[in-house]
BASE-775677 format. One record per residue: residue in one letter; x, y, z of N, C-alpha, C, CB in turn. Coordinates in pm, whole numbers, plus 50000, padded with zeros to 5 digits. Glycine has a CB too. Example, Ala and Ser with C-alpha at 12.3 -4.5 7.8 and 13.67 -1.06 7.14 Angstrom:
% BASE-775677
a513194943150780512304955050780513204967050780511314955350905s512854977550708513674989450714512905000350787514084994050572
% end
This chain:
% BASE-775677
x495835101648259496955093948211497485085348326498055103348154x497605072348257497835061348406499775064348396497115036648370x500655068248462502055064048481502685063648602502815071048415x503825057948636504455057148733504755071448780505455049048709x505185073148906505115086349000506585090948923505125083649212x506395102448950508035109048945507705116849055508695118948796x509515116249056510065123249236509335136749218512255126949275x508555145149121508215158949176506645151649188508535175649059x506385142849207504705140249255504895136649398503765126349166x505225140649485505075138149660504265143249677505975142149766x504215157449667503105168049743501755161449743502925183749659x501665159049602500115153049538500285140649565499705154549370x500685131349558500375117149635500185117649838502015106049586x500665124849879500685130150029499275135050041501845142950063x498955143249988497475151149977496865137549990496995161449819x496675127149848495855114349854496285106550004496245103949706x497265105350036497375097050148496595099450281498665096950176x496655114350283496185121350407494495120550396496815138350412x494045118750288492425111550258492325100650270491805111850135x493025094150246493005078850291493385075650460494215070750191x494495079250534494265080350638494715093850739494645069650664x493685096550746493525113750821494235115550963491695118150859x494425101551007494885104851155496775101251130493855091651299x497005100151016498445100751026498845113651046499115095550915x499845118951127500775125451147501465129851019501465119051229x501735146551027502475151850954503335149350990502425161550930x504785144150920506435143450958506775155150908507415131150892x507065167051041508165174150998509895169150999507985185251076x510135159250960511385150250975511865151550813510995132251037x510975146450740511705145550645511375132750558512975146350695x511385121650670511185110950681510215107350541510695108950820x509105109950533508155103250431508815106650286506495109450444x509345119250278509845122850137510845114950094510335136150124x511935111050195512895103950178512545086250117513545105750315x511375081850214510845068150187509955071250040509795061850332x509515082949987509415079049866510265082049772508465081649831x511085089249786512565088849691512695072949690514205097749773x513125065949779513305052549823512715039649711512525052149967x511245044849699510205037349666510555041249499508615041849745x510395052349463510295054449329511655051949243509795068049314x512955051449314514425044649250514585029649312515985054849302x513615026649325513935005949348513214998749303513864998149486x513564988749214513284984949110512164970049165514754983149020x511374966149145510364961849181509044969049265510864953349233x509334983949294508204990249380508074998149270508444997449534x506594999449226506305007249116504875015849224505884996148944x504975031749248504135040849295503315045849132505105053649390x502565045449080501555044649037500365058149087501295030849071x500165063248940499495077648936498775077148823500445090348934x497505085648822496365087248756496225101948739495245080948825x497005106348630496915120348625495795125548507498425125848597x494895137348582493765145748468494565160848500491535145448525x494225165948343494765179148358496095182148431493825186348420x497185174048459498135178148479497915175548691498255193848384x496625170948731496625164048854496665154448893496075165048902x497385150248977496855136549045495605135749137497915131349132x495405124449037494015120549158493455108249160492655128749138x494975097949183494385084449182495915079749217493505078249027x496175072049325497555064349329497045046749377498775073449469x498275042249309498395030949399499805026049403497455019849359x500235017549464501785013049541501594995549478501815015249782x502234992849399502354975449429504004972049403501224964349296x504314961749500505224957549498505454940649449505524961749607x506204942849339506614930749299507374921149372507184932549205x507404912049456508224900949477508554889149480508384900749522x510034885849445510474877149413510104863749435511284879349436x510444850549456509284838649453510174829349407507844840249352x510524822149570510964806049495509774797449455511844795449609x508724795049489507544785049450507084791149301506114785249578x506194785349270505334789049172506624789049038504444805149217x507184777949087508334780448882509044798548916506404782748636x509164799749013510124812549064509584823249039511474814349008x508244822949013507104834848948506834846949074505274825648905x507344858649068506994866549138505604867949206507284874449080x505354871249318503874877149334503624893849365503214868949461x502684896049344502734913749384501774916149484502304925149253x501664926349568500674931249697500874948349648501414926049902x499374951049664498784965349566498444967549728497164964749403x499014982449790498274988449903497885000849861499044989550031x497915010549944497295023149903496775029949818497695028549913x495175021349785494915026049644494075042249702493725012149536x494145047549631493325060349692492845067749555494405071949799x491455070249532490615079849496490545094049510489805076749535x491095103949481490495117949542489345120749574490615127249477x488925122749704487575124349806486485128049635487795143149975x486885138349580486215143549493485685140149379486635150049477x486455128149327486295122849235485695109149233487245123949189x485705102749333485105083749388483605087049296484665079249646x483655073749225482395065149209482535070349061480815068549311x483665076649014483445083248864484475076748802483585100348843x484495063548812485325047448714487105053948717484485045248458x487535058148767489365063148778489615055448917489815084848798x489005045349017489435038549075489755022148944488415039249207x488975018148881489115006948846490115010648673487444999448852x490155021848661491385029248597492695020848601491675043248675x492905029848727494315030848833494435014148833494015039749032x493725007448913493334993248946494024985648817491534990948960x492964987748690493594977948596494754981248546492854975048491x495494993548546496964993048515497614993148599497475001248449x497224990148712498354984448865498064972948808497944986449068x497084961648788497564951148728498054946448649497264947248719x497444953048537498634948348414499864953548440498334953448262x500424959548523501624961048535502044949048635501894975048575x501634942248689501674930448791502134916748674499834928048885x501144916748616501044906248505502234903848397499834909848426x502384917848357503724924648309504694921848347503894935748322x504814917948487506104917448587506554899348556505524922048796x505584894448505505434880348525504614874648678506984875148516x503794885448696503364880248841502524866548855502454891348906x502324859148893501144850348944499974849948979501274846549012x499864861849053498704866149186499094880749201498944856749362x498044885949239498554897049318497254900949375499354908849236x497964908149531497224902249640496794921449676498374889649780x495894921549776495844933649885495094929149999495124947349832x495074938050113493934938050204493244951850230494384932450334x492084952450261491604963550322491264961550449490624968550261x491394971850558490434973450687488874978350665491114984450785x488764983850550487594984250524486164975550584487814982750413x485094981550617483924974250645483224979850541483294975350786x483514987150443482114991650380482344986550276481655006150365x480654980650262480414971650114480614975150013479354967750079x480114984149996481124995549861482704995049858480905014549894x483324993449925484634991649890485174979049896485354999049958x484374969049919484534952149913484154951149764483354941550028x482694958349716482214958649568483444959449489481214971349532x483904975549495484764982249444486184966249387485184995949581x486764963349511487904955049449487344941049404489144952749557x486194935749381485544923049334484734927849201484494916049458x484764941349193484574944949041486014949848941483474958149043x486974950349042488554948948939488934936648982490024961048967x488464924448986489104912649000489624907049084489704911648946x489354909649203489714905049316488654896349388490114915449388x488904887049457488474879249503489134872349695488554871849378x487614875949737487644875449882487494863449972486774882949919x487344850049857486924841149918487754828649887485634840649896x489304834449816490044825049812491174819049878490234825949737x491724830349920492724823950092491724836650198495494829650096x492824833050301492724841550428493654847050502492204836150510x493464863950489494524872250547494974870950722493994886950515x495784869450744496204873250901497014884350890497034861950986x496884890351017497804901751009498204906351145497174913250934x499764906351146500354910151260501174919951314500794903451279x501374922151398501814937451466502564937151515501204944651546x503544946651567504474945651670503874950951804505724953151631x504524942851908504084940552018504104960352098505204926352088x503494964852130503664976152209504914977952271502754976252300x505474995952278506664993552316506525000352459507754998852216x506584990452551506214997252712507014996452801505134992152786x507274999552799508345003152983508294990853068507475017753118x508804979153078508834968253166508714974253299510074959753150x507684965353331506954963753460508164960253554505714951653456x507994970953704509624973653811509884959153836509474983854001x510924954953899511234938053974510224944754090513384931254042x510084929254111509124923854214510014915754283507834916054163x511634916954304512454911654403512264898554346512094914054557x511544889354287511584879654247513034873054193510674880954173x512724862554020514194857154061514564865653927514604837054073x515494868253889515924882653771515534877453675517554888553736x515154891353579514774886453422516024885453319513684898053352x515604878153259517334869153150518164885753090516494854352908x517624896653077518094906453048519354912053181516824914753016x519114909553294519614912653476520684903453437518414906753647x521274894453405522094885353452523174894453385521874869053414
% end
């Protein structure tokens, strides 16, 4: 059953996340539960679940936003689609996929966009067999700068922060 998350699906969307990326850090803070309380009561972020037998085992995240161009037509960006390790290649990715879009479309969207870090062709396949297309703009993507300890004075002439 494709529906939006409810606040008692963390555990099981967390499980999917931690397959998708393994080197994140457990927060004993608090922190992630809180950002999806966050996510699931604000109205343009729709968290998105693929439940069998009463499990999850398929999410995705798209966020609707707002849009002066395009006749004021929203656009949406779909990230974290995730498969359960166990289940990939058995059609509940392009499931999940087409009702993250029609819920996009639904929204009045225009477009709706993602990226992967992905290198594997199978998962380039994967989103160009739900309708995506890789060869029509081009992603950049930027970071925040490292947070490092400024290098000691060199007696030189002071940095604009010294004055």
């Amino acid at each position: 059953m494709f529906r939006a998350a409810r606040p008692d699906d963390f555990e099981q969307i967390i499980r999917l996340y931690r397959q998708l990326n393994a080197d994140d850090p457990v927060l004993a803070d608090g922190s992630d539960e809180a950002a999806f309380q966050q996510i699931v009561s604000s109205p343009g972020l729709h968290l998105f679940v693929l439940e069998l037998d009463g499990v999850v085992v398929a999410t995705t995240y798209l966020n609707v936003i707002p849009n002066l161009s395009r006749s004021a037509s929203p656009y949406a960006v779909v990230e974290n689609v995730v498969v359960d390790e166990s289940r990939r290649g058995t059609g509940l990715g392009r499931q999940i996929m087409a009702g993250t879009l029609q819920a996009a479309w639904d929204a009045g969207c225009y477009k709706a966009m993602l990226m992967t870090g992905s290198r594997s062709p199978a998962t380039h396949a994967f989103y160009r067999a739900c309708g995506f297309s890789a060869d029509v703009k081009t992603a950049y993507l930027a970071r925040p700068p490292e947070r490092a300890t400024p290098p000691p004075s060199t007696g030189g002439a002071p940095s604009p922060a010294a004055s």
